[in-house]
mmCIF file as gemmi writes it, N, C-alpha and C atoms, coordinates in Angstrom:
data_model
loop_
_atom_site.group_PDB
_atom_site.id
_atom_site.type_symbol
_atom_site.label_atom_id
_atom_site.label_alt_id
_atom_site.label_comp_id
_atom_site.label_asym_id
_atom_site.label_entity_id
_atom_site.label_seq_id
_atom_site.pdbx_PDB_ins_code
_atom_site.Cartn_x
_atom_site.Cartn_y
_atom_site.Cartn_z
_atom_site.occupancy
_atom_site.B_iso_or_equiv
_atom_site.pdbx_formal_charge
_atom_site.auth_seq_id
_atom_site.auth_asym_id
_atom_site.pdbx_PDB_model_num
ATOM 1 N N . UNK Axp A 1 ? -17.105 4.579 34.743 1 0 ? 1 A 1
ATOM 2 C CA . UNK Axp A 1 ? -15.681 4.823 34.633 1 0 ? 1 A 1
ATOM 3 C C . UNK Axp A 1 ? -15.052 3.846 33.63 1 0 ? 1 A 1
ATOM 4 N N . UNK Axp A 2 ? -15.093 2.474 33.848 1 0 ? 2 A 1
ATOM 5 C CA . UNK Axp A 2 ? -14.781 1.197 33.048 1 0 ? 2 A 1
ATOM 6 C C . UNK Axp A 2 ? -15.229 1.871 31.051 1 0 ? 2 A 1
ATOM 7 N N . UNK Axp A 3 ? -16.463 2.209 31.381 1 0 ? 3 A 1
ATOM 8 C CA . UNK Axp A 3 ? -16.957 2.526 30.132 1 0 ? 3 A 1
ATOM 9 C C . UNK Axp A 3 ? -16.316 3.549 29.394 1 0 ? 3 A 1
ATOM 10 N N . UNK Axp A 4 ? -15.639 4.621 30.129 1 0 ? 4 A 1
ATOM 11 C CA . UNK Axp A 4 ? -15.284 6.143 29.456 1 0 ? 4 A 1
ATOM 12 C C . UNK Axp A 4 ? -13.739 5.096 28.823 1 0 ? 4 A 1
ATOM 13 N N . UNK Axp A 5 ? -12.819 4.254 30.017 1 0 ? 5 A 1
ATOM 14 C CA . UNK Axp A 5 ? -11.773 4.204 29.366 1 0 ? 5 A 1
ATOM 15 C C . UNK Axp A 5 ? -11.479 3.312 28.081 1 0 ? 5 A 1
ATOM 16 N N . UNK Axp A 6 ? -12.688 2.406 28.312 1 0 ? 6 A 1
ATOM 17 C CA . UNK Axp A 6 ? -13.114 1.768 26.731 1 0 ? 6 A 1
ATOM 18 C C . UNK Axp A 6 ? -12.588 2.696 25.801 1 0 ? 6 A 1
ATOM 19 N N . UNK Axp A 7 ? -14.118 3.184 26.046 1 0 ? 7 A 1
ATOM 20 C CA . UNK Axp A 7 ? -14.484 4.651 24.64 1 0 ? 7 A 1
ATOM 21 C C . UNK Axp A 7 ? -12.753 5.257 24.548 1 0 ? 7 A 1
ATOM 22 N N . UNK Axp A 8 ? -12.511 5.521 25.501 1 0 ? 8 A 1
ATOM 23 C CA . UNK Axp A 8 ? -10.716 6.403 24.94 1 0 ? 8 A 1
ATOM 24 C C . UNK Axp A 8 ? -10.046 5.481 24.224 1 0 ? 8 A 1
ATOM 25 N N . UNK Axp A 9 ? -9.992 3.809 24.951 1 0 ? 9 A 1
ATOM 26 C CA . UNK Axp A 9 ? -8.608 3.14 24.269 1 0 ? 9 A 1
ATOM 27 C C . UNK Axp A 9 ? -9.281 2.867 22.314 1 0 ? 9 A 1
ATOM 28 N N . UNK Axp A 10 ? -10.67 2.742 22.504 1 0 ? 10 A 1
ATOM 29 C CA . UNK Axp A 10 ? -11.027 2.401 21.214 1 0 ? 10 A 1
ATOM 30 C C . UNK Axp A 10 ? -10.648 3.652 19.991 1 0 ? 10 A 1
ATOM 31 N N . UNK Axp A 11 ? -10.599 5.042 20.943 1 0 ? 11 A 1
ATOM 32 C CA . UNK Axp A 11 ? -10.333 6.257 20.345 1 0 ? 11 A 1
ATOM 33 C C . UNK Axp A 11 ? -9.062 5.73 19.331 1 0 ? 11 A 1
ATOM 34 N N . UNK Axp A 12 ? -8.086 5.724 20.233 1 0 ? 12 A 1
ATOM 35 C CA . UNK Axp A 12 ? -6.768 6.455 20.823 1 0 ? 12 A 1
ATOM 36 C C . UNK Axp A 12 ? -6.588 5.038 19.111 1 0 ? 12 A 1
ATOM 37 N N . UNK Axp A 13 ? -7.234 3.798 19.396 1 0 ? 13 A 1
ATOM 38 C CA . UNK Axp A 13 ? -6.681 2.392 18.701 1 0 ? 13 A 1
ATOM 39 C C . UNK Axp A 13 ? -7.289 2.987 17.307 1 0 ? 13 A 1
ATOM 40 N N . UNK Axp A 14 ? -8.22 3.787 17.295 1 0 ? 14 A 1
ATOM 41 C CA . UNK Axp A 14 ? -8.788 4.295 15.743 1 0 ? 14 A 1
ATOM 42 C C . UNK Axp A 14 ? -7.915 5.344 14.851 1 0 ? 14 A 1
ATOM 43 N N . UNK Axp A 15 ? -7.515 6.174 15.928 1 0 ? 15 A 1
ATOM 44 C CA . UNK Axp A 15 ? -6.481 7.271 15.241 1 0 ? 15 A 1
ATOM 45 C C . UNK Axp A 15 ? -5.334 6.749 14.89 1 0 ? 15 A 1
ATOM 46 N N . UNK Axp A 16 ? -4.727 5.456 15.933 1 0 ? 16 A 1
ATOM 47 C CA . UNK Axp A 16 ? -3.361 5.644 15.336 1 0 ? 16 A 1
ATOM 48 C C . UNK Axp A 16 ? -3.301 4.166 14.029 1 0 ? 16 A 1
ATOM 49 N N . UNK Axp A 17 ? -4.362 4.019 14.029 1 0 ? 17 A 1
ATOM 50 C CA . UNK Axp A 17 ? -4.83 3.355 12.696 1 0 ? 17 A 1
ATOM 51 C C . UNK Axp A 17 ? -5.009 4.094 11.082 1 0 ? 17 A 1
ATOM 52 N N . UNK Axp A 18 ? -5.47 5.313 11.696 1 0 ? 18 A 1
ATOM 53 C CA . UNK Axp A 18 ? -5.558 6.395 10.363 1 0 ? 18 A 1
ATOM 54 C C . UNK Axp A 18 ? -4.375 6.657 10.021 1 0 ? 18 A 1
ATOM 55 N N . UNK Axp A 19 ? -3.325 7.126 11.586 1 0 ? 19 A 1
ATOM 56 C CA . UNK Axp A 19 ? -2.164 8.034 11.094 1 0 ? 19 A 1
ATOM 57 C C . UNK Axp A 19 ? -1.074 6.941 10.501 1 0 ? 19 A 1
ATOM 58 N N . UNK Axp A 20 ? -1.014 5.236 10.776 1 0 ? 20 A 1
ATOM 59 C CA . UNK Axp A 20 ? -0.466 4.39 9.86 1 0 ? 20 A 1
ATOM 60 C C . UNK Axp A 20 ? -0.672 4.413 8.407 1 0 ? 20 A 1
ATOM 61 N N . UNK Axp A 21 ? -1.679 4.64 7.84 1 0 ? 21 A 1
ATOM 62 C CA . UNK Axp A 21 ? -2.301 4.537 6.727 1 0 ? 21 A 1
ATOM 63 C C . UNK Axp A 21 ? -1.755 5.753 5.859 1 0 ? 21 A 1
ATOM 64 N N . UNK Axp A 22 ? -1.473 7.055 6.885 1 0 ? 22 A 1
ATOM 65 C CA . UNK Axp A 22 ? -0.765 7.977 6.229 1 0 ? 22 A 1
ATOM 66 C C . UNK Axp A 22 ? 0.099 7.762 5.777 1 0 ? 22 A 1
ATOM 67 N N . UNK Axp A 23 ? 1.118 7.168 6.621 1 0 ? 23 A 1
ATOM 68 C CA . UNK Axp A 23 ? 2.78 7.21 5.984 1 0 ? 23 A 1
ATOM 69 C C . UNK Axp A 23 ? 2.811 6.042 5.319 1 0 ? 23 A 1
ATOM 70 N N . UNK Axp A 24 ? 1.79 5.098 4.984 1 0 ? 24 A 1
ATOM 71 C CA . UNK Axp A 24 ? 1.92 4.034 4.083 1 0 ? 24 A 1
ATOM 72 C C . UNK Axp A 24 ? 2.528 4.929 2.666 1 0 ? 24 A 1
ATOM 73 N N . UNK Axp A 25 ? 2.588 5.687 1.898 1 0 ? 25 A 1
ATOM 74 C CA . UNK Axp A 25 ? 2.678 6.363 0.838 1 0 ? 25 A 1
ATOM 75 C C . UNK Axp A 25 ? 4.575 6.438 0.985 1 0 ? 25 A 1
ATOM 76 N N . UNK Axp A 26 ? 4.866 6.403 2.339 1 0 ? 26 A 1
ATOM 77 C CA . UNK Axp A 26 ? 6.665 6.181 2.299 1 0 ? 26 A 1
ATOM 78 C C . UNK Axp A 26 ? 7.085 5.445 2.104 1 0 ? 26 A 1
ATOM 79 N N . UNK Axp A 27 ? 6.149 3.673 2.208 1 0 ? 27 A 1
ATOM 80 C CA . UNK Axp A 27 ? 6.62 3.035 2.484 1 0 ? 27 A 1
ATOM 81 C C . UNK Axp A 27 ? 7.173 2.308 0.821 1 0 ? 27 A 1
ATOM 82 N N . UNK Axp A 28 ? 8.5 1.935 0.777 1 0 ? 28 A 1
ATOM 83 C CA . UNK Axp A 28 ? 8.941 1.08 -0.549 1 0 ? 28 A 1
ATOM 84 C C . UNK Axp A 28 ? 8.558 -0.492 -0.703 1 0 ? 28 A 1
ATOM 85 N N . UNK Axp A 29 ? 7.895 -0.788 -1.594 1 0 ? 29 A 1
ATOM 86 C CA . UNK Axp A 29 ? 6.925 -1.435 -1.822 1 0 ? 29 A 1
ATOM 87 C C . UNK Axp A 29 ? 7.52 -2.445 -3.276 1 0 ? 29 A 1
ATOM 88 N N . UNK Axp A 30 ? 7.773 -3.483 -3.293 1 0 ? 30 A 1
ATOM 89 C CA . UNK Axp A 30 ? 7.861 -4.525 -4.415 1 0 ? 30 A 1
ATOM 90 C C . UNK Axp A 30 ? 6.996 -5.449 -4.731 1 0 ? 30 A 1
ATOM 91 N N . UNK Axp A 31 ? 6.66 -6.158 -5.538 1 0 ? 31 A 1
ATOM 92 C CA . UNK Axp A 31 ? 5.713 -6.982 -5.861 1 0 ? 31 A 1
ATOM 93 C C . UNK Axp A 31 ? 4.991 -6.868 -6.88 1 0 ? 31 A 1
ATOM 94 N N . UNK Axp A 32 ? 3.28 -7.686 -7.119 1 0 ? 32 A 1
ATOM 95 C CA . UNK Axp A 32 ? 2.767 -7.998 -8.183 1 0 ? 32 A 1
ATOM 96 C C . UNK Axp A 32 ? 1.64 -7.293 -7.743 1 0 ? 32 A 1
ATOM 97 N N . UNK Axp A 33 ? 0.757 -6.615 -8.979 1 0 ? 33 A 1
ATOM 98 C CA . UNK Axp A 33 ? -0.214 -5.247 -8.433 1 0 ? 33 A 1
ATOM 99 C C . UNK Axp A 33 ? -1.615 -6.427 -8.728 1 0 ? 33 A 1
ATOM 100 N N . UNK Axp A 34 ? -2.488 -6.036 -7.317 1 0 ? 34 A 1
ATOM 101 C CA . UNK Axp A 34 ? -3.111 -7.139 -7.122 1 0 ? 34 A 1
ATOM 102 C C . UNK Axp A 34 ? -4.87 -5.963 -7.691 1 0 ? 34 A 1
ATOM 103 N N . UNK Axp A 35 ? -4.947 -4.928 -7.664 1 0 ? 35 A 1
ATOM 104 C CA . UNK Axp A 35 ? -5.752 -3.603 -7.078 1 0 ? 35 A 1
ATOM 105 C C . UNK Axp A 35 ? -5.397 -2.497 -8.066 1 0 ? 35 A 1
ATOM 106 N N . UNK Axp A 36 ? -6.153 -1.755 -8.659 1 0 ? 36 A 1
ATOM 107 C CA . UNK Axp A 36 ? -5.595 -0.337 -9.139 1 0 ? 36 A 1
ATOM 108 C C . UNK Axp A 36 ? -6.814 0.939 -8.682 1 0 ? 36 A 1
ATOM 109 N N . UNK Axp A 37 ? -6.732 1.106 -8.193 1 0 ? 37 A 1
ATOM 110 C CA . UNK Axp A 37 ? -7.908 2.114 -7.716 1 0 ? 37 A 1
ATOM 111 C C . UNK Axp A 37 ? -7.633 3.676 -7.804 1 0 ? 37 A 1
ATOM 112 N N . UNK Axp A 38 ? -7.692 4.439 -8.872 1 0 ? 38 A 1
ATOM 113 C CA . UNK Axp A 38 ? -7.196 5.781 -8.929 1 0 ? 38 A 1
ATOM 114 C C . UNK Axp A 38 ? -6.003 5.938 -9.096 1 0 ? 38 A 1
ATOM 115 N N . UNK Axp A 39 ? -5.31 6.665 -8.003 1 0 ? 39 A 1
ATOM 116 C CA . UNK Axp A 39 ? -4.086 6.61 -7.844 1 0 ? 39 A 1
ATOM 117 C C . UNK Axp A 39 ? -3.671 5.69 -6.926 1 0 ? 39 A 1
ATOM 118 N N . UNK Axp A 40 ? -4.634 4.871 -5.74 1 0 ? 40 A 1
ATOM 119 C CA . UNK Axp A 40 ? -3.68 3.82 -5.032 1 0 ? 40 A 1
ATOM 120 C C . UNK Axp A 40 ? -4.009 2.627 -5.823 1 0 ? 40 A 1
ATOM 121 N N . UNK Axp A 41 ? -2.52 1.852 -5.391 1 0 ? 41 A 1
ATOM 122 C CA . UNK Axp A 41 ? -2.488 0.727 -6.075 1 0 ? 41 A 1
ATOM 123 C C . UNK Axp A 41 ? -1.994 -0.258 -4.64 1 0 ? 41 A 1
ATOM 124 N N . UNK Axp A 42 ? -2.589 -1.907 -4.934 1 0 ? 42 A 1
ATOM 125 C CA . UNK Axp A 42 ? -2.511 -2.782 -4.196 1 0 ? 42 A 1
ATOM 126 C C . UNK Axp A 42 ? -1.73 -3.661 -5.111 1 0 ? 42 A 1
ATOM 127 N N . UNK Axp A 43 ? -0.558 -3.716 -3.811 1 0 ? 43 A 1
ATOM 128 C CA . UNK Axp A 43 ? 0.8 -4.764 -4.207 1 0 ? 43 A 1
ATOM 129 C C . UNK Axp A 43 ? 0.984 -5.937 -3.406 1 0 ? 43 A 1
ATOM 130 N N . UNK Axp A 44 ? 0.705 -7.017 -3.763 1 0 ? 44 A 1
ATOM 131 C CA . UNK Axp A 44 ? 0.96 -8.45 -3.511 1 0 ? 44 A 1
ATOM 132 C C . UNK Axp A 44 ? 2.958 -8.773 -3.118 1 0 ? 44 A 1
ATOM 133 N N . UNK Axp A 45 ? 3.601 -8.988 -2.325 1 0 ? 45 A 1
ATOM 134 C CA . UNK Axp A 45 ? 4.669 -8.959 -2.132 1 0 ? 45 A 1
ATOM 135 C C . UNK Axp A 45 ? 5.36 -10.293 -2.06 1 0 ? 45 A 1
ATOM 136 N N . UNK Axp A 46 ? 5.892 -11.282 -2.05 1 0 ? 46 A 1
ATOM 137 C CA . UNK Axp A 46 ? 6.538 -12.616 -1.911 1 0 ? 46 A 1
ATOM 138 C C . UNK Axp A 46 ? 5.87 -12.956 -1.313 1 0 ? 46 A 1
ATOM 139 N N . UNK Axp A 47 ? 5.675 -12.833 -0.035 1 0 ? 47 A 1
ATOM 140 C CA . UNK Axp A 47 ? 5.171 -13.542 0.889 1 0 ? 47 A 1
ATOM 141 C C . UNK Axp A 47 ? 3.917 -13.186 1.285 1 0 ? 47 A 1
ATOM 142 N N . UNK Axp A 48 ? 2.966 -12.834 0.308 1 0 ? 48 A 1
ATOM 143 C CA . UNK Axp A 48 ? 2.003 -13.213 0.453 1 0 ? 48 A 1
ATOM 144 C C . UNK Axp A 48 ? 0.98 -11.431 1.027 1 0 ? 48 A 1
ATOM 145 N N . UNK Axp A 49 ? 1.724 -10.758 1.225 1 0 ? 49 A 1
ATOM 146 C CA . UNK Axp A 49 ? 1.656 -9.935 2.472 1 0 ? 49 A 1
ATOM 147 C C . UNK Axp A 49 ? 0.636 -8.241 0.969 1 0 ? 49 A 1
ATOM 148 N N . UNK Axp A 50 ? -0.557 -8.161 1.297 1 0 ? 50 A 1
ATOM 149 C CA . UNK Axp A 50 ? -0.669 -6.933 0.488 1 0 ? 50 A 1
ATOM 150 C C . UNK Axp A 50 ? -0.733 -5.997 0.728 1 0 ? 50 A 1
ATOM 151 N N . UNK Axp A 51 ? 0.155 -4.676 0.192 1 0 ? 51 A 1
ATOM 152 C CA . UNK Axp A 51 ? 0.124 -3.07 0.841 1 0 ? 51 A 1
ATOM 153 C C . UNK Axp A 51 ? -0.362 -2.467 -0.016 1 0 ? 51 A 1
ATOM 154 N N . UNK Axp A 52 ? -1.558 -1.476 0.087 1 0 ? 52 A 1
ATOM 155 C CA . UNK Axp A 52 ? -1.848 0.368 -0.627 1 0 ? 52 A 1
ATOM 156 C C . UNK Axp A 52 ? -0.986 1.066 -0.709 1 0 ? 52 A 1
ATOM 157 N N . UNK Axp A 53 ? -0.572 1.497 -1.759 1 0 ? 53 A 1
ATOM 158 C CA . UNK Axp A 53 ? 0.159 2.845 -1.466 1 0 ? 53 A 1
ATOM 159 C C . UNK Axp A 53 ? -0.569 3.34 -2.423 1 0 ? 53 A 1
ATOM 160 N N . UNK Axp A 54 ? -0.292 5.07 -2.239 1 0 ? 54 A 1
ATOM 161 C CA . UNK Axp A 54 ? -0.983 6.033 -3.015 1 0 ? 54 A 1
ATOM 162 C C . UNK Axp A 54 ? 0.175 6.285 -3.846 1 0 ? 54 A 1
ATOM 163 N N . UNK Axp A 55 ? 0.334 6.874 -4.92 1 0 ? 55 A 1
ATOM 164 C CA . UNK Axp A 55 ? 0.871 7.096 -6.295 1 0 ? 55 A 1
ATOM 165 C C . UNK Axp A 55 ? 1.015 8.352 -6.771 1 0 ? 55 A 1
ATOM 166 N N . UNK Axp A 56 ? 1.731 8.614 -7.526 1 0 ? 56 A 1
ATOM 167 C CA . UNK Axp A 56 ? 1.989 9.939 -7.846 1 0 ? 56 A 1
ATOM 168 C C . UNK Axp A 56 ? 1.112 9.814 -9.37 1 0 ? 56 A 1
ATOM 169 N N . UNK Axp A 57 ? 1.503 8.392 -10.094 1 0 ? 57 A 1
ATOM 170 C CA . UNK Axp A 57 ? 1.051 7.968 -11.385 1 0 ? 57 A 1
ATOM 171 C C . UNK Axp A 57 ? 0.665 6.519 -12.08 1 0 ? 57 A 1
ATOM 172 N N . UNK Axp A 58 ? -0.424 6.475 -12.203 1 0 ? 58 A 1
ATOM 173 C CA . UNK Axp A 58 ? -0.752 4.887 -12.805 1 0 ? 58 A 1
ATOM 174 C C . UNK Axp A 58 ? -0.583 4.574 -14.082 1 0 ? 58 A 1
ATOM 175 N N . UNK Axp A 59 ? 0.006 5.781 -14.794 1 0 ? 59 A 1
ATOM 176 C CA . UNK Axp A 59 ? -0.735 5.532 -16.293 1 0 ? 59 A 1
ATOM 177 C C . UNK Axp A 59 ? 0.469 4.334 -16.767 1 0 ? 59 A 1
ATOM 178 N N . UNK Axp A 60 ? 0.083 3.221 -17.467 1 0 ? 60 A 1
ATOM 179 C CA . UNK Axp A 60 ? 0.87 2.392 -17.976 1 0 ? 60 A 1
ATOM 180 C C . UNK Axp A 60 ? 0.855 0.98 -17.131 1 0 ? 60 A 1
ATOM 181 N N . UNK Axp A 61 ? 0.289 0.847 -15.81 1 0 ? 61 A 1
ATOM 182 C CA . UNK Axp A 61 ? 0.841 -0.245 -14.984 1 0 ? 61 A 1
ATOM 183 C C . UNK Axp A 61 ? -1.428 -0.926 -15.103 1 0 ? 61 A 1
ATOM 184 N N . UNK Axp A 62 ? -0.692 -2.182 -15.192 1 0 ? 62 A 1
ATOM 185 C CA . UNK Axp A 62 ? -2.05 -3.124 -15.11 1 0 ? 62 A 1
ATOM 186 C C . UNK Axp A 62 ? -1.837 -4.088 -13.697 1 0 ? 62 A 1
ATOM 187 N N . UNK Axp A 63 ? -3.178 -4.495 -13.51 1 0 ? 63 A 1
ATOM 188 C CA . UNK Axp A 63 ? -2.964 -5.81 -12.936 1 0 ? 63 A 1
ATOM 189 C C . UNK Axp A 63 ? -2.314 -6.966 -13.148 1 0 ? 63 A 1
ATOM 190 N N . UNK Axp A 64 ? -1.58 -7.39 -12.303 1 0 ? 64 A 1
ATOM 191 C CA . UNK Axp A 64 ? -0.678 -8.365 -12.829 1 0 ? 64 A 1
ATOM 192 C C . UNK Axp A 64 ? 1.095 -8.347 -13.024 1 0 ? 64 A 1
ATOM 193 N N . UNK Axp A 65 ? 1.383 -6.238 -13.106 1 0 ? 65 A 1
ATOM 194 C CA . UNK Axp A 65 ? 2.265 -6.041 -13.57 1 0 ? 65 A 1
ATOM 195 C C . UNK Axp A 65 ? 3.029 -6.336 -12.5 1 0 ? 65 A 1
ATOM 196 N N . UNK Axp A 66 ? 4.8 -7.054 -12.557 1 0 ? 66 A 1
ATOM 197 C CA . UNK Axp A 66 ? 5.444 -6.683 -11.577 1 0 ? 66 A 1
ATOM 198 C C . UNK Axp A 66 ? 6.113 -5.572 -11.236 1 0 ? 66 A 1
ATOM 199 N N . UNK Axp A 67 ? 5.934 -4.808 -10.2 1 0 ? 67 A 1
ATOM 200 C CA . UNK Axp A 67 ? 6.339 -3.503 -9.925 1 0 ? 67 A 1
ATOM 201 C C . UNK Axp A 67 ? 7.231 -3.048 -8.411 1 0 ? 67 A 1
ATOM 202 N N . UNK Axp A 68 ? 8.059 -1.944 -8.72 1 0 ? 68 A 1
ATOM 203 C CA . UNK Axp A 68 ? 8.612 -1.307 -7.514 1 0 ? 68 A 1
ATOM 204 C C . UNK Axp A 68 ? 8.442 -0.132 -7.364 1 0 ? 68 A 1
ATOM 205 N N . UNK Axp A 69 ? 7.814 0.388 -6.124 1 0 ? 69 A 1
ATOM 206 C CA . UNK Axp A 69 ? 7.325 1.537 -5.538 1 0 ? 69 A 1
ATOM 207 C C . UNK Axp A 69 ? 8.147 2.166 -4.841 1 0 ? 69 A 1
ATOM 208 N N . UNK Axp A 70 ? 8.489 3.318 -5.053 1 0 ? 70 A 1
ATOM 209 C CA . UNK Axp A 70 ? 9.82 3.913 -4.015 1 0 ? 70 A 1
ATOM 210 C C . UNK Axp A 70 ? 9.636 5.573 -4.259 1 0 ? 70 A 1
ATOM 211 N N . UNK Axp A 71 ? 9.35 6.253 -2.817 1 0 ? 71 A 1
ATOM 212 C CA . UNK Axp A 71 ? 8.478 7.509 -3.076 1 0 ? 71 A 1
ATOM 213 C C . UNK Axp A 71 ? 7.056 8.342 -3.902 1 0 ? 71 A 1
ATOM 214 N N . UNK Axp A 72 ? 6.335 6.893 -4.099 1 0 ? 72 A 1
ATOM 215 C CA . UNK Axp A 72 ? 5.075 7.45 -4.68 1 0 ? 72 A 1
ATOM 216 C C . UNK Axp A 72 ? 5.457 6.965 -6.3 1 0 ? 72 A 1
ATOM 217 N N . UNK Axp A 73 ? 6.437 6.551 -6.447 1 0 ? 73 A 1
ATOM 218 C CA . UNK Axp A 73 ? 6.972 6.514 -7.932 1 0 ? 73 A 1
ATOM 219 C C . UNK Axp A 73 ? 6.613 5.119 -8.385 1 0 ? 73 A 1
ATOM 220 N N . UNK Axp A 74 ? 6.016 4.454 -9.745 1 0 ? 74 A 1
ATOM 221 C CA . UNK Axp A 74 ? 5.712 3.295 -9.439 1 0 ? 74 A 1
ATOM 222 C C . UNK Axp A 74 ? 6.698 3.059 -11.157 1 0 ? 74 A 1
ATOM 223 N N . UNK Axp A 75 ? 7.349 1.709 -10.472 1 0 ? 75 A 1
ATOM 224 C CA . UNK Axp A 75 ? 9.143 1.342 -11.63 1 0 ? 75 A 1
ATOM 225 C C . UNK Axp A 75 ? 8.202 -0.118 -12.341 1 0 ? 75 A 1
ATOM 226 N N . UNK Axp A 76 ? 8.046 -0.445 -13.384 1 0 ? 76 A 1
ATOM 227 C CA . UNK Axp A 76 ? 7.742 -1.516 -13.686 1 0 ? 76 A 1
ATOM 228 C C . UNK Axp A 76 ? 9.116 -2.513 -13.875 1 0 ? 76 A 1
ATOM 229 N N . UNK Axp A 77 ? 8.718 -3.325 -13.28 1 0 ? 77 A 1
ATOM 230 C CA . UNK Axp A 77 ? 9.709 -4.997 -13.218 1 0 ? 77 A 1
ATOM 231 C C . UNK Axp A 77 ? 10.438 -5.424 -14.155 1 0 ? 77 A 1
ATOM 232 N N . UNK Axp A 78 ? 11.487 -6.044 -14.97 1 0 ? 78 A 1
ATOM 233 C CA . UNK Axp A 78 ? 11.424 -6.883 -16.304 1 0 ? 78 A 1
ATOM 234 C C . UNK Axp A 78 ? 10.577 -8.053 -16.018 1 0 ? 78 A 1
ATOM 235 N N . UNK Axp A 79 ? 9.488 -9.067 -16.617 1 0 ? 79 A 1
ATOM 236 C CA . UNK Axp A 79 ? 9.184 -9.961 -16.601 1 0 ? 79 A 1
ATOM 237 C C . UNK Axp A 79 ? 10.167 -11.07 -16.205 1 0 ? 79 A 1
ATOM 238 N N . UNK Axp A 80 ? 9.906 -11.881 -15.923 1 0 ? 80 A 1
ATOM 239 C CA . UNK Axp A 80 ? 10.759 -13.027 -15.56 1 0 ? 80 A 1
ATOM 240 C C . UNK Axp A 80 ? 11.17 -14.039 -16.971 1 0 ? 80 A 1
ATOM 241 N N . UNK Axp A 81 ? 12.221 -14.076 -16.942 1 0 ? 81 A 1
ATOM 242 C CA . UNK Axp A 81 ? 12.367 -15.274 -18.695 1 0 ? 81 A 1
ATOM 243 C C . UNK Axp A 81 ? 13.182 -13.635 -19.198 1 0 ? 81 A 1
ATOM 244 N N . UNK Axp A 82 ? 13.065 -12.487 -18.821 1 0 ? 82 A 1
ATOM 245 C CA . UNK Axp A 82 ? 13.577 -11.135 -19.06 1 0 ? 82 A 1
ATOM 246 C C . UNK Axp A 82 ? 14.422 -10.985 -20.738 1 0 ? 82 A 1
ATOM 247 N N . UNK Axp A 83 ? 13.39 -10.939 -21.728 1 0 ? 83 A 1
ATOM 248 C CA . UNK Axp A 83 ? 13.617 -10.434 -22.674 1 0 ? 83 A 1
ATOM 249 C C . UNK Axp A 83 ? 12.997 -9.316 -23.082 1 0 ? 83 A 1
């Protein structure tokens, strides 16, 4: 018995791990792109903190770039010193 409710909570803790990962793609996203993998890209944020999101479009953004993510849309930053 002990054993089946394991196996469920480990279920139940795996799915709603996937279905987070889904709506990561809503989430608005600022920072420095740490990752470029296809269309997801990994963003480094102030504090340290890094999120995936998936992308609508990479073409133009490198590592390094500072960027804002807002609906799949990825905004490049002005550099800092901003000329």
């Amino acid at each position: 018995m002990a054993k089946r409710i394991l196996v469920l909570l480990i279920a139940v803790m795996f799915t709603l791990g996937v279905v987070s990962l889904g709506f990561a793609a809503d989430v608005d996203v600022k920072g420095t792109v740490t990752k470029i993998d296809g269309k997801k890209i990994t963003v480094k944020d102030d504090k340290g903190k890094g999120t995936t999101v998936e992308v609508k479009n990479t073409t133009g953004v490198k590592v390094g770039d500072k960027v804002e993510i807002k609906g799949g849309v990825v905004k490049k930053m002005p550099a800092a010193g901003g000329y």
